[in-house]
Structures are given as structure tokens and as C-alpha cells.
N, C-alpha and C positions, 0 to 999 in steps of 0.2 A: 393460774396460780402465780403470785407473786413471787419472781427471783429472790427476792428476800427472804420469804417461805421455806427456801429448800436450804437456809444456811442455819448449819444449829448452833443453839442460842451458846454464847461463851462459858454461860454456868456449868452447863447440864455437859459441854465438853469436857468440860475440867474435873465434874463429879465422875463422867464415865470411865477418867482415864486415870484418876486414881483410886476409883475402882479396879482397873487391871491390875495398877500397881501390885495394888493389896493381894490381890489373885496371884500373881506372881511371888511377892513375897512370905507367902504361908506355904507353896510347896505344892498345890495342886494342880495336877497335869491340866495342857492346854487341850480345849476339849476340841478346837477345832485341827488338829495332830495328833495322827498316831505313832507310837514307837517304830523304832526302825525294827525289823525284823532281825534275826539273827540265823537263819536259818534259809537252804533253799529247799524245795517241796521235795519228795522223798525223791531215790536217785533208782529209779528204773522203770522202762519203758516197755509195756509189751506189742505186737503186732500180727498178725495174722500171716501162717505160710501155706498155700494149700490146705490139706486139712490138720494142720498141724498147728502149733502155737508156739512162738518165741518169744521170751522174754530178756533182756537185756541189762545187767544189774553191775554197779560197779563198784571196781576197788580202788579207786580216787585219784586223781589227778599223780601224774607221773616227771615233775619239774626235770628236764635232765638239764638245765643252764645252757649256756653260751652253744648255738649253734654251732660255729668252727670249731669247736672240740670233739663234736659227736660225727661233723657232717665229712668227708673229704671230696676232692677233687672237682671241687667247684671254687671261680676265686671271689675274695671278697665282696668283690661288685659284683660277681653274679650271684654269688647267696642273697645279698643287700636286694637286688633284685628280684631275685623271687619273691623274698619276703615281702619285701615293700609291695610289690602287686599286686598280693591275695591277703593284704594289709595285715599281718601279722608281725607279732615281736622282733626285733633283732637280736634280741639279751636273753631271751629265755624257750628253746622249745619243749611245752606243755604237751603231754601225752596221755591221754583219757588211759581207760585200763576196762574195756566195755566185756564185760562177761557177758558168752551168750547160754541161756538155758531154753533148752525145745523140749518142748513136750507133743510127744510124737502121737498119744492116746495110749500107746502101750508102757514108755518110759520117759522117764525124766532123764536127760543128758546135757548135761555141763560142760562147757569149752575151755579148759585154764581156770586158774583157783588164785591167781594178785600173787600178792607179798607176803600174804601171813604180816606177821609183828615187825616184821623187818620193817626200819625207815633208815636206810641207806640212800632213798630219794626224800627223804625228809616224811614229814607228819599229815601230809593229805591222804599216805595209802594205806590200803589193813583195812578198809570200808565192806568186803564183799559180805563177810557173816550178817552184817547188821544190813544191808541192801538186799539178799534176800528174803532177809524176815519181815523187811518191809515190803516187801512185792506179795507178802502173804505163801511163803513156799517154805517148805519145813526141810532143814537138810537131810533127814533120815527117808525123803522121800527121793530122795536124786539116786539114779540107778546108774547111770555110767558117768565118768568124770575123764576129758578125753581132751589129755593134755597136745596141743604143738612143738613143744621142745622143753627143754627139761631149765630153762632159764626160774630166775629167781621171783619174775614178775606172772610165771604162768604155770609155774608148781607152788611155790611159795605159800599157800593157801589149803595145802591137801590135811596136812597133820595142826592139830592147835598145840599148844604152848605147853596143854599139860599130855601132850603125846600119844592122843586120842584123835582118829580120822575125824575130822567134821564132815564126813561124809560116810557114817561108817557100814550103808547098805550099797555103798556103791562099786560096780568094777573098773576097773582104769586102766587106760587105753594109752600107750604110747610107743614110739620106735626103739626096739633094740639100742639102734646106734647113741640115739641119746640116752637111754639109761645107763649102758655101758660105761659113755664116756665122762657120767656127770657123778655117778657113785662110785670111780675110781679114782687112782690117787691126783691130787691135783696136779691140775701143767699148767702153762704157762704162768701171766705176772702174776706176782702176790694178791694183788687188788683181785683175782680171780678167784681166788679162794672159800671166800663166803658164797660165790656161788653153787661149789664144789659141795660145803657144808651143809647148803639149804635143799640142794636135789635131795645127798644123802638122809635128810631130817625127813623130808617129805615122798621119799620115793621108797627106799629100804623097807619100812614098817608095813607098806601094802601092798611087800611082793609077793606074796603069793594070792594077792585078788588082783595080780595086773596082767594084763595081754598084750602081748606086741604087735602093732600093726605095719604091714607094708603097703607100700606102693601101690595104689591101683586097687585097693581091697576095700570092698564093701565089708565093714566089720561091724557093722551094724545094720539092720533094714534101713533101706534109704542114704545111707551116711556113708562115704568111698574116702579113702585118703590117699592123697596126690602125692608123691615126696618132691619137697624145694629145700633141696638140700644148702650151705652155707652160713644163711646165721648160725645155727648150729649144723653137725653133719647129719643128726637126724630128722632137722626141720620137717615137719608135715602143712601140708592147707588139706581144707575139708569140704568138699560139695555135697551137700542136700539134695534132694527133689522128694517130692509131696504132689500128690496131683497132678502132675504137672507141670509143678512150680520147680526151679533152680535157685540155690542160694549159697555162696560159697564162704567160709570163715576161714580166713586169710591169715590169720594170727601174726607170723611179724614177717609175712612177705614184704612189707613195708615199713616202715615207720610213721612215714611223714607223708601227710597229702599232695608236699607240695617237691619237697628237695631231694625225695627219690624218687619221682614220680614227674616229673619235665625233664632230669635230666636222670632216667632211671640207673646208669652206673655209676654216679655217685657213691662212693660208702660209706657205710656205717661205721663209727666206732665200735661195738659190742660187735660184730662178725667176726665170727671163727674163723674164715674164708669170704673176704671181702668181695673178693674177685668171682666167685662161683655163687656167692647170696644175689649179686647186678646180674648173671645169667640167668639166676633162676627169677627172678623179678621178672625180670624183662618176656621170659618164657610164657609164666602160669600171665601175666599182667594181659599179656598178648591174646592169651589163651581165653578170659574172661572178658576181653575186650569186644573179642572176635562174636564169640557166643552171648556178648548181652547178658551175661550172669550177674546177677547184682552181686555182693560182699557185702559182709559184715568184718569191716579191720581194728582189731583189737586195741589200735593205739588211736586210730584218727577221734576227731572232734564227736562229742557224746550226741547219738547213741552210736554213731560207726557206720550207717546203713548207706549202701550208694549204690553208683554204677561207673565202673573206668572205663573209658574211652580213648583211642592210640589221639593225640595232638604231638605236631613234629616229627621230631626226633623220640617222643617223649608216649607221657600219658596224661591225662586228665582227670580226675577225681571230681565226681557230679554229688552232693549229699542228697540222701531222699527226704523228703519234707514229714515230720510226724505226723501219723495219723493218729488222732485222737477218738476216732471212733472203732472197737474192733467188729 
């Protein structure tokens, strides 16, 4: 073929391209583009635990801002560091809100209930009613609802707006010491207050379908709770077993994958007892590190699922890879 051949002709250029023209200026979409999406694919993940089944469904993203305000006792260069390493923000740490529901074959049990309507952390949280109904689970079928601490981010979610449990077959499962001390009169700062407000809104209305659980008690088949007392004083974490299998739901033994977790006494800004939440961290962290128990952590990167490992001084945070097949 002649090089000449392959060069088109000047006319039929000039007709094709004001043809686009014209295409363009009447308004009809380019067919070679699609619209940008606006949406990502619905937000929960299930997985197989022994012979049981977890599902993982969330209440939305958790902005708390500027790391040095939330993190202490680490100094700027070494937060800068951390972060920079595990290439994460400097300006802003993001916190998932990974709700887990197991269906055990006998009942449906839910771990923490988000924010409810509160946006106190802004307009990404309040996701969990609508995340479960996308996972296909009906809330009249959830049998126990079996909070870790009476915080705003993991009661938040028990009572709706018009003052009706959205869960209202279920029994509820938490510590004495935090209901005691979140439906009484408020202490400390002011800015503590609403949290004060939001136990009472969500915990009062379902006292008498709640049970208090201790230390060490299997209070459900299969289901034992640990006490890690300091974030708050009634802090609980939760270990599973199914066949087998071990899985433990850590709720806010941590925060953060990385800045209580290499340098685990580090503290948090929201602990009640900063200094006894880094013991008990370091404890229960030791403790699942030791025995290979994977976690499910309520705040790390979606869906939560992993395994910690002692590194240093420190710990290590391994994520497990989704499986897409159940």
C-alpha cells in the first residue's frame, strides 16, 4: 500500500470534524465516555467463621482531623514518621466504624450500633440502618445487640429519632460500669456532655431488655467478654470460637493501626484513663498476638479484619485480604 494511502484525504478530515463539532454542540453525550459514577458498591462485606457467618456493615467514615490533637506522647517527627511510613495523612485521621453481625445459626448478634443522627464527626456517619438493609438483614431479626462501651460512636445507633429501638427483638448486652457511668449525671468537660445525652437516649429506653456482662463470661454460646478497662471504665473486647475457629472484636482497644499500635502507650484523646486504656492495649494486644487470634477492630481501615503481631517495642497490624468467595 502506498504511504500516501494511509493519509486522509483533507476534505472528508474537515467533514468528520465538523461533524463532531455539531455532535458536541446539540448536547449529545460522547458515546465513547461514560459518566462518572457517583456512588461506591454497597458498603458491607460478609465472610465465613467456622460454622458460622459474619457479616460486616458500616456506619461511615469517622474524620476525627489533625492527628496531634487526638494522639499524645509521641513528638511531631515521630507521628510525621509513622505516618509517612504506612503512607497515610498527616491532616486528617479517618476512622472506619465496621459493624460486625454473626449469625451464629441460632441468632443474629450485632457488635455496636455508630452514631445514630449525630454528626458531631461531620456528615459521612448515620450509614448503619441503610448498610444493613443492603447486606439484605432485616433489623427485627437481630437477637442480641452487644455494645463495648457506652461511647457515642458504638451506642449511638440503638434508639431511632422517633424513640423506637431499631432493633426492637433484640437483648442488649453491656458492662455495669459503663452504663452506670454514661446514664448518670455528667462529669467532666462540657464537650462531654452529648455523650452523656446520647448513652442516656439510647441506653435508658432498653433497660429492662439489657444484661450486664462481666469479665470472663461467656454470655452468649460461643461469645466470652474480656474486660480492657480505660477508654472507658467499663471497656469490654469480645472473643468468638465456632469450630474451631477464634475471632476476637476489639472495639476501641485501639484506634489506630498505626500510632497506638508501634508505639502502643501512646494516648488517646477520648480515654477516660489514658494511662490504664495503654495497659490494657498492650495486655489483651499481647494476648492475641501471642495466640494468633485474628480481630475484627471497629475503627481500622474497611472491613477491620486482621492479625497483630508483637514488632519492637511495639505491635504490627497485618489486614486480611477479602475473600470474595464464601
Amino acid at each position: 500500500m502506498h504511504p500516501q494511502s494511509l493519509i486522509m484525504p483533507r476534505r472528508r478530515f474537515l467533514a468528520g470534524a465538523g461533524a463532531g463539532l455539531a455532535l458536541a454542540a446539540s448536547g449529545a453525550p460522547a458515546l465513547a465516555r461514560a459518566p462518572m459514577a457517583t456512588a461506591q458498591a454497597p458498603y458491607f462485606y460478609r465472610f465465613k467463621f467456622g460454622d458460622w457467618q459474619g457479616t460486616v456493615v458500616s456506619d461511615g467514615t469517622l474524620p476525627l482531623g489533625d492527628p496531634k490533637t487526638n494522639f499524645t506522647g509521641l513528638t511531631p517527627a515521630e507521628m510525621e514518621k509513622q505516618l509517612t511510613d504506612n503512607f497515610l495523612p498527616l491532616n486528617n485521621a479517618v476512622l472506619e466504624q465496621n459493624i460486625l453481625i454473626m449469625n451464629t445459626g441460632d441468632r443474629m448478634v450485632l457488635f455496636d450500633t455508630g452514631m445514630g443522627s449525630l454528626k458531631l464527626f461531620g456528615p459521612t456517619t448515620g450509614k448503619m440502618m441503610s448498610t444493613i438493609k443492603q447486606a439484605g438483614i432485616d433489623p427485627k431479626d437481630i437477637d442480641a445487640v452487644v455494645m463495648s462501651h457506652a461511647h457515642i460512636d458504638h451506642c449511638g445507633g440503638n434508639i431511632g429519632d422517633d424513640g423506637k429501638p431499631n432493633f426492637p427483638n433484640a437483648q442488649y448486652f453491656i458492662s455495669q460500669a459503663d452504663y452506670d457511668f454514661w446514664t448518670g449525671d455528667p462529669k467532666g468537660p462540657d464537650g462531654l456532655k452529648v455523650f452523656f445525652e446520647t448513652a442516656r437516649k439510647n441506653l435508658v429506653p432498653v433497660r429492662d431488655k439489657l444484661t450486664f456482662i462481666k469479665d470472663d463470661q461467656q454470655f452468649l454460646p460461643g461469645i466470652t467478654a474480656l474486660s480492657a478497662p480505660g477508654h472507658t471504665m467499663g471497656h469490654m473486647i469480645f472473643v468468638m470460637e465456632s469450630a474451631g475457629k477464634q475471632l476476637s472484636y476489639i472495639g476501641d482497644l485501639t484506634h489506630h493501626p498505626v500510632l497506638l499500635m508501634e508505639k502502643p502507650l501512646t494516648e488517646f484523646a477520648y480515654d477516660h484513663d489514658p494511662k490504664l486504656s495503654a495497659q490494657s492495649r498492650v495486655k489483651m494486644l499481647t494476648m492475641l498476638a501471642d495466640k494468633r487470634i485474628p480481630i475484627l477492630a471497629y475503627h481500622f481501615a474497611w472491613p477491620g479484619i486482621g492479625h497483630v503481631a508483637k514488632q519492637g517495642e511495639g505491635f504490627r497490624y497485618f489486614p486480611e485480604g477479602m475473600k470474595m468467595e464464601l
